[in-house]
Structure formats: structure tokens, C-alpha cells
N, C-alpha and C positions, 0 to 999 in steps of 0.2 A: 712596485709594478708600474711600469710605463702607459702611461692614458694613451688608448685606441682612439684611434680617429673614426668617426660616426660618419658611417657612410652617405649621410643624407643631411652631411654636414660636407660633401665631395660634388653628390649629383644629385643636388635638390628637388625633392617632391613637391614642386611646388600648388599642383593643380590644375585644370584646364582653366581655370579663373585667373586664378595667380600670375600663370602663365601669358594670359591675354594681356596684364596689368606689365609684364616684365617686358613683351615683343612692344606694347605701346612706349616704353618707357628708353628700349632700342631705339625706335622710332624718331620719337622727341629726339634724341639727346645728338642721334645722327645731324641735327638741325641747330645742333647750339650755339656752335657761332653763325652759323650760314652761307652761303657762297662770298659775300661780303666780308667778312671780316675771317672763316675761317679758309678763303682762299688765297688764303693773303703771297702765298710764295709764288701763284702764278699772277693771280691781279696786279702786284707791285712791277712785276718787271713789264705787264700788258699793258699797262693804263701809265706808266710812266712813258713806256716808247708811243702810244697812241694819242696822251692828253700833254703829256710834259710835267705830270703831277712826281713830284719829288716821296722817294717813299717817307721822309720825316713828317710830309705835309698827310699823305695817307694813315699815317701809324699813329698821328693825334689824333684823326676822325675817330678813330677805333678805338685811342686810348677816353677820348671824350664818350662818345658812345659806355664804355665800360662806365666811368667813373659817374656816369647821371643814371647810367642804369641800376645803380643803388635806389632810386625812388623807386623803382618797379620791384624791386625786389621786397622792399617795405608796403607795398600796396597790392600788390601780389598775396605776401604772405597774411596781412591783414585779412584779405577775401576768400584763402584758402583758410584762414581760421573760422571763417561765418560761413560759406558755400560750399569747402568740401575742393580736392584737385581736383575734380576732373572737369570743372566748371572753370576753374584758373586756366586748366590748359587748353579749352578749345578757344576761350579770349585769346589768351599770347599766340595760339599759332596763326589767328586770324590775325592780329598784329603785324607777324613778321611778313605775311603774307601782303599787307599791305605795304608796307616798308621797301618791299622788292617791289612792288609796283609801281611805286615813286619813282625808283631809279631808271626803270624797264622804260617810264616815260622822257625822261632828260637825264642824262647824262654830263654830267660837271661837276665842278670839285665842291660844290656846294650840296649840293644833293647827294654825293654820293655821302660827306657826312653826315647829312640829314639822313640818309639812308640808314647807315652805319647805327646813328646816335638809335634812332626808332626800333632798327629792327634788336639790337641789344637790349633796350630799355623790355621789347617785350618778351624775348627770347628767357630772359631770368624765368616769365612767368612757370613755365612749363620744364625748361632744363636743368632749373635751381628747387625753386616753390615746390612744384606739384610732383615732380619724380620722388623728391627726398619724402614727399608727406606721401605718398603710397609706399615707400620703401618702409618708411616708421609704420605702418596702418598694416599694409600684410604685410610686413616681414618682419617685425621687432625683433626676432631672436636670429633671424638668417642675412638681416639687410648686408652685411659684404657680400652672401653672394648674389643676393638681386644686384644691386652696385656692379657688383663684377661682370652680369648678364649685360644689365641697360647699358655701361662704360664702354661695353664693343662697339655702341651706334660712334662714339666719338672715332674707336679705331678706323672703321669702316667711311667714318667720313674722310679721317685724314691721309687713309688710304685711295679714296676715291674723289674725292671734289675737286683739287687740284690736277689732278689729272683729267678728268673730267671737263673741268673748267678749260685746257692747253687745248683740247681737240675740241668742244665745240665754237668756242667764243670767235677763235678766225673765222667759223662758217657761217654761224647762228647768228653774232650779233649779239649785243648787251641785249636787248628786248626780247628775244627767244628762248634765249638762255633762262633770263630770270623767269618766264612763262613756266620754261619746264618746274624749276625748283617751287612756283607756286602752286603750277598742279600734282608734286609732290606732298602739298601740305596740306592743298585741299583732300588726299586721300588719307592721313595721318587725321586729320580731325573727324571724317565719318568713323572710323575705326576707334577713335576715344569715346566717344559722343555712341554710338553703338553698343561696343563691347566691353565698355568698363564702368565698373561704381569704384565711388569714394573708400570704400571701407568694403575687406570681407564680411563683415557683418551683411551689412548692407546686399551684399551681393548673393547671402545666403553660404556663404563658406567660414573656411576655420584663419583665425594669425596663424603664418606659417606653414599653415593645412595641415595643421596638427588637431587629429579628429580625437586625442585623447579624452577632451569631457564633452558631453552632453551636449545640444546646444542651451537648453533650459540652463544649465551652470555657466555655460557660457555667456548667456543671455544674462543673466543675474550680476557676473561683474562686470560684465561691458557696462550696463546701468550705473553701478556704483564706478567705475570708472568718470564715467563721463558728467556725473553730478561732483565727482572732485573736480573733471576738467573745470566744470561752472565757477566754483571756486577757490581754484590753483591760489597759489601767491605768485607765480613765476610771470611778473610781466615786464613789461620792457626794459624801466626801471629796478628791476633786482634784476635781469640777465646782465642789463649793463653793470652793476655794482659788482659781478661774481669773475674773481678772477679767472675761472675755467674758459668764459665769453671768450677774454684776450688772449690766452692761449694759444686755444684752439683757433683762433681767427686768426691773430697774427702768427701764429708758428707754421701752420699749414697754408698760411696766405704765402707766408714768404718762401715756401719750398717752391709753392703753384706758380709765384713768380720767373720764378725762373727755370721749372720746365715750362710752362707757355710761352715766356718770351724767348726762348730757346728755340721752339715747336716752330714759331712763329716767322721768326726769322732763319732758319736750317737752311732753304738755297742760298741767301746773299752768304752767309756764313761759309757754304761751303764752296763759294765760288770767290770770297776772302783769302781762302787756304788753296787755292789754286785748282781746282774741280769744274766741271762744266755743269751750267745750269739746270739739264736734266738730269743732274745725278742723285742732286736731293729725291724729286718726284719721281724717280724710278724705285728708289729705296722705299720709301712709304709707302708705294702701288707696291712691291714684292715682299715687304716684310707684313701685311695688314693680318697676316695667319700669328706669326706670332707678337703682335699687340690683342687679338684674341686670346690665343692662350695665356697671355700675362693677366687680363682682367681673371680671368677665372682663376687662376694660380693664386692674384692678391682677393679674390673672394673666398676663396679654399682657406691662408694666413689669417685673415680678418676673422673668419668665424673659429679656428681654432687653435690659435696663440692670440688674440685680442686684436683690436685697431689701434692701440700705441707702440706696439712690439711691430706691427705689419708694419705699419708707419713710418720705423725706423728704419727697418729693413730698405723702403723705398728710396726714404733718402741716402741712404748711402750708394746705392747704385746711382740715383741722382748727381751725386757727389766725383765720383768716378768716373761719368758720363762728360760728365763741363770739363776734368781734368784729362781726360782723352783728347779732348778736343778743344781744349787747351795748349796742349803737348806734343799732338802726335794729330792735330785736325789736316796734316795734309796728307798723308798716308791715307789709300783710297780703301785699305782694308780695318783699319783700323774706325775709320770715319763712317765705313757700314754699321760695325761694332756699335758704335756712340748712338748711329737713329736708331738701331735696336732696342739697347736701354731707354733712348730716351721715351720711345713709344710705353714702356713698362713702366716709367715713373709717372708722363704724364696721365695715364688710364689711373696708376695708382691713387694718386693722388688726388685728382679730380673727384674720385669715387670715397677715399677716406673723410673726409672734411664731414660729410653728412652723414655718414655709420657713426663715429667718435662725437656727433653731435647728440645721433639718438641716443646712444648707450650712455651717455653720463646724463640725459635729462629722462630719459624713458619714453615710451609710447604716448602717454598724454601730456607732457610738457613740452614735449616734440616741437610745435609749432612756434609756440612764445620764442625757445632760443634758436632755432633756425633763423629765422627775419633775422635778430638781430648781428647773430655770426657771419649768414652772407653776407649781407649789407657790409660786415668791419671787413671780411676776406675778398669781397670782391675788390674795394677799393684799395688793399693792396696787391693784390693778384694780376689787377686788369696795368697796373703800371710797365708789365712787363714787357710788353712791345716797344712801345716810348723809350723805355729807360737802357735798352739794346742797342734804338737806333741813335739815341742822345749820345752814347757813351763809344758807338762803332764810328761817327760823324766825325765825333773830334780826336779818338785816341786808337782806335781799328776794335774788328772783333776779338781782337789778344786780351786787352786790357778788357772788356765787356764781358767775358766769361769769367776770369779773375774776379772782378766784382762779383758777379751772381757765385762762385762757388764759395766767396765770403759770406754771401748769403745765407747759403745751405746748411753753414755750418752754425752760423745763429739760429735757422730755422730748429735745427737740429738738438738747442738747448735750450730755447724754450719749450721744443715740444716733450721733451724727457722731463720737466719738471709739471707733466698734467697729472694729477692722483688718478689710479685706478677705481674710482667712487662713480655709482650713479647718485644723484642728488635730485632727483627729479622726484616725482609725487611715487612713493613705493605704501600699497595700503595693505599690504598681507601679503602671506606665499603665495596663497591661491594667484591675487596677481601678477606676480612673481613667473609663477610656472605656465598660467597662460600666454607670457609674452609680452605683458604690458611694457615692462624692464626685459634688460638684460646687463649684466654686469661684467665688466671686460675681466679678461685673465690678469 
């Protein structure tokens, strides 16, 4: 007999709580790279014709930025283990907020990676840290499709900031501009800071909003939950000794590589193969419906054929994606084709790295191996911009995709050899069935 697919495993119940936890989590992640570094396809050609700044000289700011924002992501995740996300997230947004302030004030190639470096460094706190530890806390058993809800903020940004960023910046000014995006984030933090706790618990709801036991039973193993959390063995030192750490860091680092660096660079790319430079940002502003529907489709995969099977699936359209455009990147219909997928790979992707981290540690080892997996995945993930324009500098975008689809195909074999095991603290079914774990197909 063929397993039915659970309806509420399609069009999650999540709760008006839950819910307020998933629209915050939209919120954030619309914010993840920022006008700075996630506008990079109109900024590179504006600020190169405006300052004379070279996009290699820009795409280190960014890549530096990435690679130091590993300490925030290690101190970040530290303080969401003792205070709880939503304490993490109203610091990082206040962060990045200062960050664009910096730059709103002067303008040069110092500041801007000053810029860059800061607003990254806090950006983790809330887009990395705190989404993933509300996604593990209400949704242990559903988080692909929370993932797949909160990953539309990334669509909706790459659909909008760039564009966005084309029409006002001739009028507005660096300094305007950034004002807006700040008083964007001054209204994202009342809204966290207001309408959200750290935990269902806390908040007086269910994991998942599954009202199946009591709250008295539910009360009873959260307790013993959280007195194993006291004394887990799972700390820095046994994540790093566990081969699953390097797996998952590196196999889905290096897929994230090169859809982001892909993401990143798609105008100069597609004005390489012969395209005009609004073609890119027209495609992303008219395709932003279906990078929507993709998150929810790889949230639908995730919860019911597992995060290593969805995973692969992603990459393979990954794969296919770099080889279109590779092959066939001047062809203007074909070249639509490619931002399509590549919107599906990077929403996928982005969003699997933190489900495939919960499901193999569980609900209370969650935090111990998140720190330490971003931290390996971002410092190779975030090479992706650099390593684009390093490789398109001296050999064109032909040879630069070729690399990254060699990538893909490693990524691709490291990540088939993860076991389907959760190894995290599992103390009984009861656990079990309330959500603590969840164990991939």
C-alpha cells in the first residue's frame, strides 16, 4: 500500500503563535544579506560607474565580511544557547541597522567594507542563529516547512531589493536609501520583541501545534528534556570530532557555493553571454511567484521523503542549472529557464543545511551542532562571490561555471554518504512522538 501524504504535512497548522514565529522569521531572512551585499547586481554596476570601485575590489568586502562573520555566528550561537532567539535577534538586527548607518554617513571603498564586514558579522545573528533555533523549538517535526515559509523572505528579497535599489538610488541617494532599509528594521524588531517567545512552551503552545498530549505531559518531558539539555555530552569538541559536522557543512557548503555565487553574480553573467543588463533584474522581479512556490514545494519534499533525498533532488536541478548556462547562457529563453531553477536551488538549499542539521541532532542538541556547522558552512559558502569573480577575471564566466558544476558534483557525494540516523540526545518514545527528534526517511 502506498504512504498518503498528511495533509498537515502540505498546509501546516501551524497556530496564530507559530505563525507570528514563521512571518518573523519571513521578515529576518528578507534582511539576510541586506541592501549591501545582497544588492550586489545593481550596486556593482552603480558604485563602479559612480566611485571607479572595480567589482573584484567589492566582492572581497563581501567575501571578507562573510569569512569574519564566522565569529558572530560562534557568539551568536553561544548567546542563543543561554538567552533564548529572540534576544539574539533583536541584537543582530540592531546591528545591521547600525552597519547601514555607517555607510548612509560616508561613502567609500573603506566603509563600504566596513560596512559590508559589520553588517554580515551581525546579520548571521538573526538569519543563521535565531531562525534555525525557532525552526528546531516549534517545529522539530515540520521545520522544512517552516524553512520553506521563512526562505520566501530571501525570494522576495531577490525579487525586490535589486530592483528596488535601480529606481531609487539615482533619486534618493546612498543616505536615503539606507534610512529606508533602516526604518525597515526598526519595524521587524518591534514585531520580534512584541510577538514572539523563545519556545512554544514558553509561549503557552504546543511543538508543531500538535495539541495531542496534555499540557501537564507535555510539561513533564519538556522538564526532563531540558535537564538532559544541562547535561548533553554534545559540545563543541564531540560536534567537531563527528563526521556528520563535516558532511553536512561541507557538502551543502559547497552546493550553497555555487548557487550563491551564481545568485550573486547572474547580471555581469548574463551580460557575458551577450544579454542587456536589465535582463537579469527583470527575471528575478517576474519570476519572485515562482521562488515562492519552490520554497513551499522543497518544504512539502523535506517533510515527506526526508532532507537528504530533497537535497539531492535540489542538487541536481543545481546541476543542470550551471549546465544551461554553460551551454546554452546566450539563448534569452533558455537563460530565463536557468534564473528559474536557480531561484529553486538557492531557496532550497539555504533552507536544508538547518532541517538536516535538526533531524540528525534533535530538538535539544540543536544548538551545540548548529554553531558549529555554520560557522564550517559559511566559511565555505560565503567564498562564492570571490571565487566567480577570481576565476571570470582571468578565464571569462565559461570556465567559472565549469568549476562550480565540478563542484556540485562533489557536493553531491559527500552528501549521499550522510547516514539517515538522528544521534542527538533521544530519551524515550514519548520524546520521540512529542517532537523532541525527528528521524529522516
Amino acid at each position: 500500500m502506498k504512504k498518503k501524504i498528511r495533509l498537515d504535512r502540505i498546509l501546516p497548522a501551524f497556530g496564530v503563535k507559530g505563525w507570528m514565529v514563521t512571518i518573523a522569521g519571513i521578515l529576518c531572512i528578507y534582511m539576510m544579506n541586506g541592501p549591501l551585499v545582497g544588492g550586489t547586481n545593481t550596486i556593482f554596476s552603480l558604485f563602479n560607474e559612480w566611485y571607479g570601485w572595480t567589482v573584484t575590489q567589492m566582492s572581497f568586502g563581501i567575501t571578507l565580511g562573510g569569512w569574519l562573520s564566522v565569529i558572530g555566528v560562534m557568539l551568536f550561537g553561544m548567546l542563543c544557547r543561554k538567552k533564548g532567539a529572540k534576544l539574539v535577534t533583536v541584537i543582530s538586527l540592531t546591528g545591521v541597522a547600525i552597519a547601514l548607518a555607517l555607510f548612509a554617513v560616508s561613502q567609500n571603498l573603506t566603509m563600504f567594507i566596513l560596512s559590508c564586514v559589520i553588517s554580515q558579522f551581525f546579520s548571521v545573528g538573526y538569519s543563521v542563529i535565531s531562525v534555525g533555533q525557532y525552526g528546531a523549538d516549534w517545529f522539530p517535526t515540520k521545520k522544512g516547512l517552516y524553512m520553506g515559509f521563512a526562505g520566501m523572505g530571501m525570494v522576495i528579497s531577490g525579487a525586490t531589493i535589486n530592483l528596488l535599489l535601480l529606481n531609487i538610488f539615482p533619486s534618493w541617494g546612498v543616505r536615503n536609501t539606507m534610512l529606508l532599509f533602516i526604518g525597515y528594521l526598526i519595524v521587524v524588531i518591534l514585531i520580534v520583541s512584541l510577538l514572539t517567545k523563545n519556545t512554544p512552551e514558553e509561549a503557552g503552545a504546543y511543538p508543531d501545534n500538535d495539541k495531542n498530549f496534555s499540557r501537564q505531559r507535555l510539561a513533564e518531558i519538556n522538564f526532563r528534556a531540558e535537564e538532559y539539555r544541562k547535561t548533553s555530552p554534545w559540545n563543541t569538541g564531540k560536534v567537531l570530532r563527528t563526521p556528520q559536522t563535516w558532511i553536512i557543512a561541507v557538502g551543502w557548503g559547497l552546493a550553497m557555493l555555487a548557487a550563491s555565487g551564481s545568485f550573486a553574480h547572474l547580471v555581469p553573467t548574463l551580460v557575458y553571454f551577450g544579454h542587456p543588463p536589465m535582463m537579469g533584474i527583470i527575471l528575478l522581479a517576474s519570476f519572485w511567484w515562482v521562488g515562492l512556490a519552490s520554497n513551499w514545494i522543497l518544504g512539502i519534499l523535506d517533510v515527506n521523503i526526508g532532507t537528504k533525498k530533497a537535497s539531492l533532488v535540489v542538487l541536481g536541478v543545481e546541476f543542470i542549472t550551471l549546465l544551461l548556462i554553460l551551454f546554452f547562457g546566450s539563448n534569452p529563453v533558455v537563460a530565463s529557464v536557468a534564473v528559474w531553477l536557480l531561484l529553486f536551488s538557492v531557496s532550497g538549499l539555504a533552507n536544508m543545511n538547518m532541517s538536516v542539521t535538526s533531524t540528525v541532532w534533535g530538538r535539544y542538541d540543536f544548538g551545540a551542532a548548529w554553531t558549529v556547522v555554520s560557522v564550517i558552512f559559511r566559511v565555505v559558502h560565503t567564498s562564492g562571490v570571490l571565487v566567480i569573480a577570481a576565476i571570470a577575471d582571468r578565464a571569462g564566466y565559461m570556465t567559472a561555471y565549469a568549476v562550480l558544476a565540478g563542484l556540485v558534483v562533489v557536493a553531491g557525494i559527500i552528501m549521499a554518504t550522510l547516514p539517515n540516523k538522528c544521534i542527538g540526545g533521544v530519551l524515550d518514545e514519548d520524546m520521540v512522538a512529542a517532537g523532541v527528534v525527528a528521524v529522516d526517511k
